[in-house]
C-alpha positions, 0 to 999 in steps of 0.5 A: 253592285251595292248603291253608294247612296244609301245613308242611314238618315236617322244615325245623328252621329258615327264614330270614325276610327275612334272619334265621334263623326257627324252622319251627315258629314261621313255621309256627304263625303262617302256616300254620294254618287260617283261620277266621271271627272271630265269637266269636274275635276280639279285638275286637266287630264294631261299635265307634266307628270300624264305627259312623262307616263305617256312618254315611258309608256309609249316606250314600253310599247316599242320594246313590246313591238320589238319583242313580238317581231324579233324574239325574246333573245332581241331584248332579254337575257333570258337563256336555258338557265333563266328561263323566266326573268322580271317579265314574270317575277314582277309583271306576272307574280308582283301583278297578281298580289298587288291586284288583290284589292279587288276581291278584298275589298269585294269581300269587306264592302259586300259579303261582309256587309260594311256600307262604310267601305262602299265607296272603295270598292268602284276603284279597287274594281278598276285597279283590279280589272286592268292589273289582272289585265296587263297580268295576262299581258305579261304572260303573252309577252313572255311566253317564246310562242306567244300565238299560242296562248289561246291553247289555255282555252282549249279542254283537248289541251288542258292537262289537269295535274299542272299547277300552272294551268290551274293558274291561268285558268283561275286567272282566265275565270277572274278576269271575266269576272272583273270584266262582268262587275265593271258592266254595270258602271259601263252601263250607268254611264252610258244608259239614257246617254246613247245619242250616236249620229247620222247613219249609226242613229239606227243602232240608238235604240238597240243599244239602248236595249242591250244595255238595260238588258246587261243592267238588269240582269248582272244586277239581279246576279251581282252577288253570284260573281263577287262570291265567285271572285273572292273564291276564284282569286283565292285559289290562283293567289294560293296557285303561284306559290305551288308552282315553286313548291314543286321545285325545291331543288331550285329554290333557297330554303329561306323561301321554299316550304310546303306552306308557301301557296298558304304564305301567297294567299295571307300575304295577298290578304294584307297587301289587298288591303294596302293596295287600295289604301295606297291607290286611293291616297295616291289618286287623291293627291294627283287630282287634287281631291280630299283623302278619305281618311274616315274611310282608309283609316279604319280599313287599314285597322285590318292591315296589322292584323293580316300582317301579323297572321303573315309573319307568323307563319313565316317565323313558325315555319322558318323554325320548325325547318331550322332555316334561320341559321341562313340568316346568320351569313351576309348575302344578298338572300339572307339581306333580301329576307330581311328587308322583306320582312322588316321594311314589308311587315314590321315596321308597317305594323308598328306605324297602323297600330298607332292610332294617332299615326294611322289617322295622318295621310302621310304615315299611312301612305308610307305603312301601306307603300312599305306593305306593297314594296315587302310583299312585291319584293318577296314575289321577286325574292321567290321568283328570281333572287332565291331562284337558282338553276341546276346548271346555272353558269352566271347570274340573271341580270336583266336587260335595260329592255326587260326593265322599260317594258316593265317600266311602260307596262306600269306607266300604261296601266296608270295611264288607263286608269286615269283615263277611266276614272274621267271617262266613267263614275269610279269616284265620287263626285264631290262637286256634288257633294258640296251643293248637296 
């Protein structure tokens, strides 16, 4: 991976977002060197809000539990009908798109060559890595025979004309990815640092090796894996919406076209984006840290843009099929569309292109929050509001057990994520920013 150190020395001064910056000052606030948080940062790792995510995750982990001993019957609704509920709409469909940050960035930071965005790049890794994580999570949960889920791996068992098996072995591919990427920040933290004690002291040295081993060689092959990324997620972006395109006899016209895999990418596009300017200023504001708005407001100039490509495709396709005439009765589908796309596309729009707007941390909290909410409803709209099936005798409403779960697995990956960040250099370290 890149080094966040390097600085051009000799640029006197930088502008930021339409304003003219001091190098040294952009330079001092994004470019020195990350570190972990333990013992640095502002506030405790546990505090009242950490105590009530441990609390909803540890109840998350019941239900799992409970889940994996008793059934899918035990704690959902799903039935012949529904086969498919939350578990897959949110855990799964909303979890792909809302990590898309990682390979965005990836792709901004490192095959664009922006040195600017460098700095976003360790947590959006992170984001990435374990929301691919819990997206493998969510589909073991909710396959019926779970212990099965190793047959993925299996080339006797592949059957290559499935959509879905293009998807989970993108996903499997990406997963390893991100898990090869993080390396060498496992590798930062812990080279020179292996000091195990008493009768593990023999395993210093060997580890010591592995781990200069692992350094020099993802090193010397980074660029190889982060092309691999962005292409890998590409296809499985593209890959969730095939899966409803096959089904059209199941799905409402106002989401279903030929074009939908071509939809899921753009929209993962914009809400990579969104996703990284969301995450950072919520991690700001929870460890009590500066925003980077000199870095989060000239990336979010990309947002409007990606969004505008998304709509249009929307509306071109959505008057080429003649579908606006679903819009024209009141119902929850026609409501739903709209929301999707005014509250998740045309509103966010009109705050970024707001240079005054984008450069205040809380309107762009609310564009990029409003961009993460459309595209993760428009995942649930496809996947179950305009979901219909051909002998369907009541609506699916989910279990308060589906709802927890989903609602832990989420409190559990911000748990995770919070205990990374102390345990490893993600972010940078501003102690040492401020006696630099």
């Amino acid at each position: 991976m890149a080094n966040p150190q390097s600085v051009h020395a000799d640029v006197v001064m930088q502008r930021v977002d339409g304003a003219a910056k001091p190098a040294a000052k952009h330079a001092a606030a994004h470019h020195e060197r990350p570190a972990p948080l333990f013992g640095r940062a502002a506030v405790p790792f546990f505090t009242p809000g950490v105590i009530v995510i441990a609390a909803l995750a540890g109840a998350g982990l019941l239900v799992l539990a409970a889940r994996l001993f008793f059934g899918l019957g035990a704690v959902t609704n799903l039935d012949n009908q529904y086969p498919w509920g939350i578990w897959i709409g949110i855990d799964v469909a909303t979890g792909v798109a809302l990590a898309a940050g990682g390979f965005t960035t990836a792709f901004v930071a490192h095959i664009l060559n922006n040195e600017r965005y460098h700095v976003l790049v360790r947590p959006a890794l992170l984001t990435a890595m374990l929301g691919y994580t819990f997206v493998a999570l969510g589909v073991c949960v909710d396959l019926g025979r779970y212990y099965n889920i190793w047959h993925v791996l299996m080339p006797q068992m592949w059957q290559g004309n499935s959509a879905l098996f293009e998807v989970g072995m993108c996903v499997c591919c990406y997963l390893t990815v991100l898990y090869l990427e993080f390396m060498p920040i496992v590798c930062e933290r812990f080279r020179g640092n292996v000091n195990l004690p008493g009768l593990l002291a023999g395993l210093n040295k060997p580890l010591e090796t592995l781990l200069r081993l692992l350094d020099n060689t993802l090193g010397a092959t980074m660029n190889f894996f982060i092309i691999m990324g962005v292409v890998l997620s590409c296809a499985h972006q593209s890959s969730l919406g095939t899966l409803m395109v096959i089904a059209p006899s199941k799905l409402h016209p106002l989401w279903h076209t030929a074009i939908l895999p071509l939809q899921f990418l753009l929209s993962a596009f914009a809400v990579g984006l969104s996703m990284v300017v969301f995450e950072s200023l919520l991690a700001s504001r929870s460890l009590k840290r500066e925003p980077e708005m000199s870095v989060l407001s000239p990336l979010a100039r990309l947002i409007p843009f990606l969004l505008t490509i998304y709509f249009g495709a929307k509306v071109v396709d959505m008057a080429n099929r003649g579908t606006f005439e679903y819009l024209q009765t009141f119902s929850l589908r026609s409501v739903s569309w709209c929301v999707e796309v005014i509250v998740g596309i045309l509103v966010p729009i009109g705050i970024l292109l707001s240079h005054r707007l984008r450069r205040k941390a809380g309107w762009l909290f609310s564009a990029a929050a409003m961009v993460v909410f459309g595209v993760a409803l428009n995942r649930f709209n496809v996947f179950i509001i305009g979901y219909t099936p051909p002998y369907g005798t009541k609506p699916y409403i989910p279990a308060w057990t589906e709802v927890l779960l989903t609602v832990g697995f989420i409190a559990l990956l911000v748990l995770i994520y919070r205990l990374f960040i102390f345990l490893f250099p993600i972010l940078p370290d501003e102690e040492g920013a401020k006696h630099a």
